[in-house]
N, C-alpha and C positions, 0 to 999 in steps of 0.2 A: 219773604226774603228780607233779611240784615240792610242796611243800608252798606255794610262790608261787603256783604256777598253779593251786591248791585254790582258796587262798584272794581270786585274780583273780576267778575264776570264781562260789565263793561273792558276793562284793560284786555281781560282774553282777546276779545275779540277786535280790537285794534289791527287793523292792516298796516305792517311796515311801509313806507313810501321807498317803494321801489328805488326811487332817485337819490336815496342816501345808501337802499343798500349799493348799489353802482356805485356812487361814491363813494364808497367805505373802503371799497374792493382798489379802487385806483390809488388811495389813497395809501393799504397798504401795499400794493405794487410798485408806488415809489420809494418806499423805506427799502422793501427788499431788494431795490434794483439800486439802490445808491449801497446800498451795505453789501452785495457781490461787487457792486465793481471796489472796493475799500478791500475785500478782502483778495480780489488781482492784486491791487498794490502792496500788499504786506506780502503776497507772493513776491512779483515783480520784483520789489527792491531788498529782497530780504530780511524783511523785519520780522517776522513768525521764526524765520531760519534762529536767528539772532539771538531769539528768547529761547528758543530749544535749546540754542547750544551756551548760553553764558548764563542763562536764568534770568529771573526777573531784573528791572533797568529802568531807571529814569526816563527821560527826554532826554534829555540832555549825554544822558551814557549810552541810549538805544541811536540815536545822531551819532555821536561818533562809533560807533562800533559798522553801522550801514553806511554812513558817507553821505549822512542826509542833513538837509537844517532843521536845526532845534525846536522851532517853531511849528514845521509841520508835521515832524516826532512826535509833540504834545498834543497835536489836535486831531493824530489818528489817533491814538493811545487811550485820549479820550474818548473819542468816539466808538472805540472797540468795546472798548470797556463799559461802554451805553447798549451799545447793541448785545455784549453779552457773552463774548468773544475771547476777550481778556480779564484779566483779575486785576486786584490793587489794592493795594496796603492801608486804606482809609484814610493817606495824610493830606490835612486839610489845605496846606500850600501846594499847591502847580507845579511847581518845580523841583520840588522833594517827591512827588508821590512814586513809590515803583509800581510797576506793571509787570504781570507774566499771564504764563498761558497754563492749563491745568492740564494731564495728562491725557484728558479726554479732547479736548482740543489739539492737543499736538499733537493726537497720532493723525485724525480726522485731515488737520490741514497743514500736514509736513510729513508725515511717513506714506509714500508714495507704494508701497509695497502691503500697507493694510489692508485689508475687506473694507475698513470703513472708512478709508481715503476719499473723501469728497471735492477738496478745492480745484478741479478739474471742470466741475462748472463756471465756478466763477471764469477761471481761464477762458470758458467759450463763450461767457457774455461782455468779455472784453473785448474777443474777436469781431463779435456780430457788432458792437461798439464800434471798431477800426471801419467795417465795410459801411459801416450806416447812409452816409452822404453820398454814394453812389446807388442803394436800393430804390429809393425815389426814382430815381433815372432809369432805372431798368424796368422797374413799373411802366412807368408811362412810355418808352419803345418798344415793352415786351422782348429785352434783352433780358441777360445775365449779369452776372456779378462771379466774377472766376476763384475759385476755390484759393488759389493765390493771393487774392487781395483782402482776405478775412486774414492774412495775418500767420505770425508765429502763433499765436493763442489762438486760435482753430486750430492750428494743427497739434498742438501740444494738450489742448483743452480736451479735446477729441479722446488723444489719447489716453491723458489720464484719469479720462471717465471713465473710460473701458476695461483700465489697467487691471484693478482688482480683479474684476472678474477672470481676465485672461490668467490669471495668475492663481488665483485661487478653486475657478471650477471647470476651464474647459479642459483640463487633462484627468480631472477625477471627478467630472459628473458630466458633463455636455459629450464627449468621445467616448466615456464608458456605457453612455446611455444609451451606445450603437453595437452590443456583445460581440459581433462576429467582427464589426470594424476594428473593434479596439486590441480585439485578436489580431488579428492580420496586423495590425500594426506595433503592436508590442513584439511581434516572434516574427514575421517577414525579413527577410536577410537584406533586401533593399528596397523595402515600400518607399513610395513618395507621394508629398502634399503638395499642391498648388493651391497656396494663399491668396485669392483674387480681394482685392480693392485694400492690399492689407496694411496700410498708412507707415508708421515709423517700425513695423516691425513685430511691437508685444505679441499678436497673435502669433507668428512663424517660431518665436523664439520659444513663446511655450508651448508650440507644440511636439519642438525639438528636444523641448527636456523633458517633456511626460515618456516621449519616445526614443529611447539614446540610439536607435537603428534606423531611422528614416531621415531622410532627405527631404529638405522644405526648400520652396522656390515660391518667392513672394513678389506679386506684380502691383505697381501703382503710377496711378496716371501723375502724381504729383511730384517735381524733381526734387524740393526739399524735402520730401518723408524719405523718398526711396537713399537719399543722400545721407540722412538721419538713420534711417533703418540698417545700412551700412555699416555704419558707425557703431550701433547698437551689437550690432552680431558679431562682432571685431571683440567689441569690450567682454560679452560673453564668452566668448574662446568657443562660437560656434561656425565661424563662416564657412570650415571644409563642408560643413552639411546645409548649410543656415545662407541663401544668395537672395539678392534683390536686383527688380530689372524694373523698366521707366518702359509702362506700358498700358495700350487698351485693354479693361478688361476682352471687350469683343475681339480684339485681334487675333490671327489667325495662326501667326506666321510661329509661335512659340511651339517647342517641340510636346509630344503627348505623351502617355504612357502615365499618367497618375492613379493613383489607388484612392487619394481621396481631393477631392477640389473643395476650398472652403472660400463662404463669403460670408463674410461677419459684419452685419449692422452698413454694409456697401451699397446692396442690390438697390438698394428705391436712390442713390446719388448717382445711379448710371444711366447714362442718357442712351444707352441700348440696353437696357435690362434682358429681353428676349435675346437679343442677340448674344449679350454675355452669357447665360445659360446655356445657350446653343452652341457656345465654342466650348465651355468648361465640359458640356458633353463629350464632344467631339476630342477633348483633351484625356478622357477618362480610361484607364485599363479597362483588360475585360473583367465584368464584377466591383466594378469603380462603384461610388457614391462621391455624391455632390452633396455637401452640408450646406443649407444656407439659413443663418438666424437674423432677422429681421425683428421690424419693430410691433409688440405686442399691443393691440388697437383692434379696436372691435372689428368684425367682419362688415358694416355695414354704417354709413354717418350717422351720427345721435349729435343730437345738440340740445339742451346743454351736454358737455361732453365730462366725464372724470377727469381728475387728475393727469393721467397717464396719455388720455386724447389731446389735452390743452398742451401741455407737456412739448408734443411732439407738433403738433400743428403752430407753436410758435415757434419752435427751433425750421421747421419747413419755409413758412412765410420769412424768416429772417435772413436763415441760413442755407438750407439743401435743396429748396426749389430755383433760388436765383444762381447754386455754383453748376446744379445741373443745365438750366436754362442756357448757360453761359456756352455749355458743350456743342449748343445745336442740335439738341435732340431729336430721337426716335419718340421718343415717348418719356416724359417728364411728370414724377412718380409723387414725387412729394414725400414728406416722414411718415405722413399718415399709410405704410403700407399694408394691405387690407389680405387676407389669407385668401380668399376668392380671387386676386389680383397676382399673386405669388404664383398660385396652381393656373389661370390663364399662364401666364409665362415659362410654365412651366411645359405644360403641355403645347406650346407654341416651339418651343425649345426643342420638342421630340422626345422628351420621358413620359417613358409607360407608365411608372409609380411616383407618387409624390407621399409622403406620410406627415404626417405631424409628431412630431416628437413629445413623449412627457417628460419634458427637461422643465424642471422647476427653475425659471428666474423671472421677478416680475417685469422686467426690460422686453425681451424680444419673445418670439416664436422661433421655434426650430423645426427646417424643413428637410428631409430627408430623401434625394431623387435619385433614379437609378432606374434600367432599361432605354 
């Protein structure tokens, strides 16, 4: 052996110290937690808005066009521009340089109606942001943290993480991928939906326009969504079909006769999950379906976990275990909801059939109940 090939070979086999990869890891989980909440604020104050709609801009011209000072204009501008976010014109003085955004960037994080509309995260790590200083506290009494005090950006972050999708597949792939349901509900003279846990709205609104014949009726335990979701079906010219009401999902007392009951990405934030099922049953026509999609996570804990586990078990620990806990739960579900977990509740609930759905989305699982 080469004194090269020793020393190839030495290098091979070098063991990383653990304690740097960890630190590597934290290390970049602070850049990307300081660069989402950066990109809240160019939400927030409309700075991205500003570059879409006048084109690229100084400091100094992006300050006054937002109502900001000039100073901190220039050193998110910069900063965007580091992270990779925005563009600029290479001039070497600070206060001459312009900035803008490139077309891939502005649909991303300002056209709210794209598939690839993303800033809807940032929006929910701002929320979880807002509620932080009470989490601690509810830790250590094994209280809650109420869905209300995570903020407008939980509620709006929520939403527009959801948005595309609602908009782009549940009316031409998630409902078509039920043949007989989507029958019945394209040609039914008066089908109807109950939306359970359905926040500001987008789900009921799209399911009214996949369907120009049915009747949607959207329930939510939170008074600003359902106040917001109002609002929303006003401005769509849908509300003779399109209503929202300020309620439990378990509650009883709402009238029945639905052909199909949906619950979108809700069921693990309800502090009666069982009992929600068991009423959305009990709500259903004869020949009804219950949709419910939930979050995609293995059947069973793995640690280390993917992507899509870590994902969900930090938005849980931050956010949907302490708004549930806040309920007083029956049973507090967490994000990580598990298919073996769904089908207990289900069959608790009093359905004969539960399916799983081949609805292609890498987000949730889709359940399908009935009997």
């Amino acid at each position: 052996m080469t004194t090269t090939e020793a020393a190839s070979t030495s290098a091979a086999t070098v063991t990383p110290d653990p304690r740097e990869a960890i630190g590597e890891r934290i290390f970049a989980g602070a850049i990307a937690s300081n660069e989402m909440l950066t990109v809240h604020l160019g939400l927030e104050l409309g700075l991205y808005q500003a570059l879409k709609e006048h084109g690229p801009a100084t400091a100094d011209e992006l300050a006054s066009r937002t109502g900001i000072a000039e100073r901190y204009a220039r050193e998110w501008m910069e900063q965007q521009a580091v992270a990779g976010f925005l563009t600029h014109d290479g001039e070497p003085a600070a206060g001459k340089r312009r900035y803008g955004m490139d077309d891939a960037h502005t649909e991303v994080l300002t056209d709210r109606d794209s598939p690839y509309f993303a800033a809807g995260a940032a929006k929910m790590v701002a929320g979880i942001a807002r509620a932080f200083p009470q989490l601690a506290d509810a830790f250590r009494r094994g209280a809650g943290v109420p869905y209300a005090d995570f903020g407008t950006e939980i509620r709006e972050g929520i939403a527009d993480f959801n948005r595309p999708a609602f908009l782009h597949e549940l009316g031409t792939a998630w409902l078509p991928s039920v043949p007989d349901l989507h029958e019945h509900l394209s040609t039914a003279p008066h089908a109807r939906i109950l939306d359970l846990g359905c926040g500001i709205g987008t789900s009921s609104i799209a399911m009214a326009r996949a369907y120009p014949r049915v009747e949607v009726v959207g329930i939510d335990l939170d008074h600003a969504s359902v106040f917001e979701a109002r609002a929303v079906a006003r401005e769509a010219g849908l509300e003779d079909r399109v209503t929202f009401h300020l309620g439990d999902a378990a509650d009883q007392s709402f009238d029945g006769g639905f052909d199909l009951v949906t619950i979108f990405e809700a069921l693990h934030d309800m502090g009666d999950p069982a009992g929600a099922l068991r009423t959305a049953r009990r709500r259903l026509a004869p020949g009804g379906t219950v949709l419910v999609a939930d979050e995609r996570v293995a059947d069973t804990f793995t640690a280390p976990g993917d992507d899509l586990e870590r994902l969900n078990y930090g938005f849980s620990v931050l956010h949907c275990l302490p708004a549930t806990m806040a309920e007083d739960p029956v049973e507090a579900a967490g994000t990580a909801l598990r298919a073996p977990t769904v089908r207990r509740w289900a069959e608790e609930a009093g359905f004969e059939h539960v399916e799983e759905l081949a609805v292609d989305f890498p987000f949730w699982r889709f359940y399908r109940m009935g009997g």
